[in-house]
C-alpha positions in Angstrom: 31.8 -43.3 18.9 33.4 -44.7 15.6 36.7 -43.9 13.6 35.5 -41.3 11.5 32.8 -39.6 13.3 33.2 -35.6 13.2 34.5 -34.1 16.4 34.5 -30.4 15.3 34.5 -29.1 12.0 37.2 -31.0 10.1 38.9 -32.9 13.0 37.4 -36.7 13.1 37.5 -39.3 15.6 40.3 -42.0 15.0 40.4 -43.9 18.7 41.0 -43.2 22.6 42.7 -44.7 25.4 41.1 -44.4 29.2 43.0 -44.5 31.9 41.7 -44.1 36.0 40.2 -40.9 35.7 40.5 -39.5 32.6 41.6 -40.2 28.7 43.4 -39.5 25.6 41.9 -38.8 22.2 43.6 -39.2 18.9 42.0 -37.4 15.8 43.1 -36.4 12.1 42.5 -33.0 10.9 41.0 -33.7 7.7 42.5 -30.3 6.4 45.8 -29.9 7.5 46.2 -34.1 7.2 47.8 -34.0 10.4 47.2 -36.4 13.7 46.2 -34.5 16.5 46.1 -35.9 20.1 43.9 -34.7 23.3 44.4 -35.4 27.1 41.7 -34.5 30.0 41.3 -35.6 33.2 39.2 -35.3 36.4 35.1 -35.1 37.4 34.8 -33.8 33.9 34.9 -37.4 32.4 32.9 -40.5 32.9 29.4 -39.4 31.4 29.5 -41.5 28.4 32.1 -42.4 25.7 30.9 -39.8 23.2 30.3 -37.2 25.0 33.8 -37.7 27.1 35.4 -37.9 23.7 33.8 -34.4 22.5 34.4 -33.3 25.8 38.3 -34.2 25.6 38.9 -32.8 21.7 37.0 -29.5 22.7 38.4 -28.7 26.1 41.5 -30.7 26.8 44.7 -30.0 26.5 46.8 -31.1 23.5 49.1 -34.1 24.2 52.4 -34.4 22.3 52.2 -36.7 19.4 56.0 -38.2 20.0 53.9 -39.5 22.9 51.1 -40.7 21.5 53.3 -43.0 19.1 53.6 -44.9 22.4 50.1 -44.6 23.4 48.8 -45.9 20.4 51.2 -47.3 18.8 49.1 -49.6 16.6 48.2 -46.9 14.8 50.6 -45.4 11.7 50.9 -41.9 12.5 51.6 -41.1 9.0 48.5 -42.5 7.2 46.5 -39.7 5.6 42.7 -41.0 6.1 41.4 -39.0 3.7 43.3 -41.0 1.1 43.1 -44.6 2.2 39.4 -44.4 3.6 38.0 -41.4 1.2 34.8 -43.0 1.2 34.1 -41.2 4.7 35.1 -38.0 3.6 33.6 -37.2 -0.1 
């Protein structure tokens, strides 16, 4: 899966972090402009990266984005996408 790809509708896939059994999933809502942060874990998870991914931003629950500054913090929180990287989103 690459930053970007559509998860549902207008939320897009920025990055993920896997841990034992389970993950996190950070995506952008390319409407509201707004970061937007899944957790999932258990036997659901450990298919395959996309479909772990899809499976985490459909059905897991949403993980506080105070938390996922630690998580991935790397990433600015802040950035609207859909101005720096519009290319992906004409």
């Amino acid at each position: 899966m690459k930053r970007f790809d559509t998860l549902q509708n207008n939320i897009v896939y920025i990055e993920a972090y896997w841990f034992s059994n389970g993950g996190i999933v950070l995506a952008f809502d390319t409407l509201t402009k707004e970061h937007k942060c899944y957790i999932e874990g258990g036997n659901n998870i450990g298919d395959s990266m996309e479909r772990d991914v899809l499976h985490i931003a459909g059905y897991g629950s949403s993980f506080p984005l105070d938390a996922a500054r630690g998580v991935f913090s790397h990433i600015d929180l802040e950035e609207d996408y859909t101005e720096t990287n519009a290319e992906y989103f004409i």
